[in-house]
C-alpha positions in Angstrom: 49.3 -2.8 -37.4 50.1 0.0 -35.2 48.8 3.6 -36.4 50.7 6.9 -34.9 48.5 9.9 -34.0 51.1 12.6 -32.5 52.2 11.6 -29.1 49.8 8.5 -29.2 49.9 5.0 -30.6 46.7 3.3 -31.1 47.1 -0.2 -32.3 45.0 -2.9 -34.6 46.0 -6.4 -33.7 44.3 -9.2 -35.6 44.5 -12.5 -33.7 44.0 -14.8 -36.8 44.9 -16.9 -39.3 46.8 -14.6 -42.0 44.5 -16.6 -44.7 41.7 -14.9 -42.9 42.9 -11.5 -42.2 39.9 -9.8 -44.2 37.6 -11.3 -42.1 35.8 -9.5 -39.9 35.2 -12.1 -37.3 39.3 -11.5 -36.3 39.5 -8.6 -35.4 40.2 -6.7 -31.9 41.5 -3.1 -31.2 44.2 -2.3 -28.7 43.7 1.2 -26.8 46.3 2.3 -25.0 46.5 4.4 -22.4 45.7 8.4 -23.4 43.5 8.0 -26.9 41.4 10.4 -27.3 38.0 9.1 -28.2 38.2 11.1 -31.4 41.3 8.7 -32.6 38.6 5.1 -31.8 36.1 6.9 -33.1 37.9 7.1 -36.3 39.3 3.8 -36.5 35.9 1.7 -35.9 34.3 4.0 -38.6 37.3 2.3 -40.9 36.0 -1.0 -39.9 32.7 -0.2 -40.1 31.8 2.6 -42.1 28.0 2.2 -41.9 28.1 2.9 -37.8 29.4 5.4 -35.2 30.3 5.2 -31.8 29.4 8.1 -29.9 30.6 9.1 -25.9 27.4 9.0 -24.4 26.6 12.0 -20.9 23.1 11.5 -19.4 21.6 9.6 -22.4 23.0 12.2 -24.9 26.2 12.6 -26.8 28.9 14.3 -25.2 29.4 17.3 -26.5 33.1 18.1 -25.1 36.0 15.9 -26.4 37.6 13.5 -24.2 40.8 13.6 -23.5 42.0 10.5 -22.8 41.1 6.7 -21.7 41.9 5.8 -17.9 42.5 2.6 -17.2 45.3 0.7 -15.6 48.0 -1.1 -17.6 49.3 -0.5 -21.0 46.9 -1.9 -23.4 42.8 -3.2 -23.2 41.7 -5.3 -25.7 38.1 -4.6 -27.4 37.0 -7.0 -29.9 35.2 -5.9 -32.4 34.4 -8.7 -34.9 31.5 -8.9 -37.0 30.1 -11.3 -34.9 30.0 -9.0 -32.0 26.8 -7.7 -30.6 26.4 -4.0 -30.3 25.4 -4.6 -26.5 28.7 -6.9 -26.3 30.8 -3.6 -27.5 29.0 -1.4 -25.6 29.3 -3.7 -22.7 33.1 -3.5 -23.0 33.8 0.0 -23.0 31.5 0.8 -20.1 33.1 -1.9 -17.6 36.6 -1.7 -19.2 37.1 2.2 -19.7 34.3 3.4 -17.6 32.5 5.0 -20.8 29.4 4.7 -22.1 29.0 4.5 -25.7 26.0 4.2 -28.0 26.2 3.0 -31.1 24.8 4.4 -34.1 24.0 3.2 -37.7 23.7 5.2 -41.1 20.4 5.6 -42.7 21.1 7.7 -45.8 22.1 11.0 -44.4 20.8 10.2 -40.6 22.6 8.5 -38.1 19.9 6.2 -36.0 20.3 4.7 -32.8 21.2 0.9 -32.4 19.2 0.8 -29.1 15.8 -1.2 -30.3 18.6 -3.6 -32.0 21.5 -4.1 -29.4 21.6 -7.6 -30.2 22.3 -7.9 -33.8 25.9 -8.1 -35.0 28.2 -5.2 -35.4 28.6 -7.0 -39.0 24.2 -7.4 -39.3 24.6 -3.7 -38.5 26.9 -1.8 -40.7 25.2 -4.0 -43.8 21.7 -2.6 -42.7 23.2 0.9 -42.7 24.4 -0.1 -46.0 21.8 -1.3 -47.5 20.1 1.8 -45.9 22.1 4.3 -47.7 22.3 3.2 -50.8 18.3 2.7 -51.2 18.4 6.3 -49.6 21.0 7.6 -52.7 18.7 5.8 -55.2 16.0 7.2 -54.4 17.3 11.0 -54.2 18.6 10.2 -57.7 15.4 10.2 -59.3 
């Protein structure tokens, strides 16, 4: 699937089976050259709506928006299937792109960091924030 965003493309490729194409141990993003951060951000909050990844400056995130990715060639490949850690991820963009990210998962209305549990799943992760949230909704219903 490729998704336009004005001048930029950013692509989804799945590299499975089409029988297991809802599976989130297939999947893998293609960023191209000159996607904002903005754009990635968006599309891994579609695949995991429970987590955030956030452009991290000094141990804090970045508060300007970035531009674009540097890198050469036309396409790097980031899987981010379910079975993924969040170190693995984090791992990638810092030696692929040169950016450090942080990840961060839902609880209720709060957005925690992953750092004390870098080595669970991206899949263990957004069902935590899940799971999170929706005790967190209960509870402000009563």
């Amino acid at each position: 699937m490729i998704f336009e965003f004005a001048e930029n493309r950013f692509a989804l490729n799945v590299m499975c089976d089409i029988n297991e194409l809802d599976k989130p141990s297939c999947m893998e993003l293609c960023i191209e050259k000159g996607k904002p951060i903005r754009d990635i951000q968006k599309e891994f909050n579609e695949l995991y709506p429970f987590l955030k990844i956030e452009l991290i400056e000094k141990g804090q995130p970045a508060a300007k928006v970035v531009s674009g990715i540097n890198f050469t060639g036309n396409c790097k490949h980031v899987d981010v299937s379910g079975g993924r850690t969040v170190a693995e991820l984090e791992g990638d963009f810092r030696n692929f792109f040169n950016m450090p990210i942080q990840v961060f998962r839902r609880a209720g209305s709060l957005w925690i960091e992953t750092s004390l549990t870098h080595d669970w799943s991206l899949e263990q992760q957004n069902t935590e924030g899940e799971l999170f949230s929706n005790i967190h909704a209960s509870l402000n219903k009563k």
